[in-house]
C-alpha positions in Angstrom: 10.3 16.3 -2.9 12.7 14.8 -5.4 15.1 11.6 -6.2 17.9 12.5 -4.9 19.9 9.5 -6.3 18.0 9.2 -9.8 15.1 6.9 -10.5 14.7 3.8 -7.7 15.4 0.2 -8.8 12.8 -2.1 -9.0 13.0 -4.7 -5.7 10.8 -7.9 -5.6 10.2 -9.4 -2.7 8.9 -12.9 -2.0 7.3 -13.9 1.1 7.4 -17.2 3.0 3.5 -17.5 2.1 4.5 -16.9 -1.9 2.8 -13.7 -2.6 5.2 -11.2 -3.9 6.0 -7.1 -3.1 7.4 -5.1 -6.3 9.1 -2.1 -4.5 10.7 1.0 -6.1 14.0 1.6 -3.9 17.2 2.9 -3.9 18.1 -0.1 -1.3 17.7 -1.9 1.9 19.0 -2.3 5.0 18.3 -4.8 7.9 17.3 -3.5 11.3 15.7 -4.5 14.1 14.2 -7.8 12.4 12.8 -5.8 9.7 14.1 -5.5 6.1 13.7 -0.9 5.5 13.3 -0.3 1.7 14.5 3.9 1.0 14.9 6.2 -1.5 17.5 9.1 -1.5 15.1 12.4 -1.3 15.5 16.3 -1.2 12.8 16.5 0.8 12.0 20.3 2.6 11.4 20.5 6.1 7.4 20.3 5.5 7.9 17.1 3.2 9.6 15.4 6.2 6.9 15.9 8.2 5.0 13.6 5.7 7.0 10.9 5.5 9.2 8.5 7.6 12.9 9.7 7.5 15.0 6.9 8.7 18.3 9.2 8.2 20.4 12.0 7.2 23.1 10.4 4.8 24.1 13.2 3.3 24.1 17.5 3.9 20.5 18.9 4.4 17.9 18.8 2.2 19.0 15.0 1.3 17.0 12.3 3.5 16.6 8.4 3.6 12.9 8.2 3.3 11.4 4.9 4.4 9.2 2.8 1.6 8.5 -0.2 2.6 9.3 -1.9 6.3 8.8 -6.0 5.8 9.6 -8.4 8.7 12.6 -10.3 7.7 10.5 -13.5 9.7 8.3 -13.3 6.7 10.8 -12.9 3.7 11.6 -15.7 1.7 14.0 -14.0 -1.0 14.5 -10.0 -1.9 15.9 -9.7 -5.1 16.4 -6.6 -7.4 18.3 -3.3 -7.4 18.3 -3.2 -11.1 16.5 0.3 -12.9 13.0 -0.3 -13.8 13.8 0.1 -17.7 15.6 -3.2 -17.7 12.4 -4.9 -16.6 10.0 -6.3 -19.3 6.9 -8.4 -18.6 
């Protein structure tokens, strides 16, 4: 399995009890009360069967592969979407 879209970006999340989730993501969407964190993948049909696949954007082998799912009840503030490199600690 592969990036399909390049590196993720680095997502931060910040919860309503202050701790914080650094995510690697090509993006989010919100569904069903949750915020779903993906990444783009070429994933064969044997890698799917490892992973969550929460869609078919794109022609076969490309998948949205599901990272991170975080109750959007429990999010105080998602920032992010910039690539990793332009973080410095």
């Amino acid at each position: 399995m592969d990036f399909a879209a390049g590196p993720p970006s680095r997502w931060v999340v910040t919860l309503r009890s202050g701790a914080t989730i650094e995510l690697a993501a090509d993006g989010f969407t919100e569904h069903d009360g949750h915020a779903l964190f993906s990444v783009l993948a070429n994933a064969t049909s044997e890698e799917q069967e490892q992973v969550q696949v929460i869609g078919w954007p794109v022609a076969a082998p490309t998948v949205d592969v599901l990272v991170a799912k975080v109750p959007i009840a429990e999010v105080a503030k998602i920032e992010g979407g910039e690539p990793w490199s332009s973080h410095t600690s």
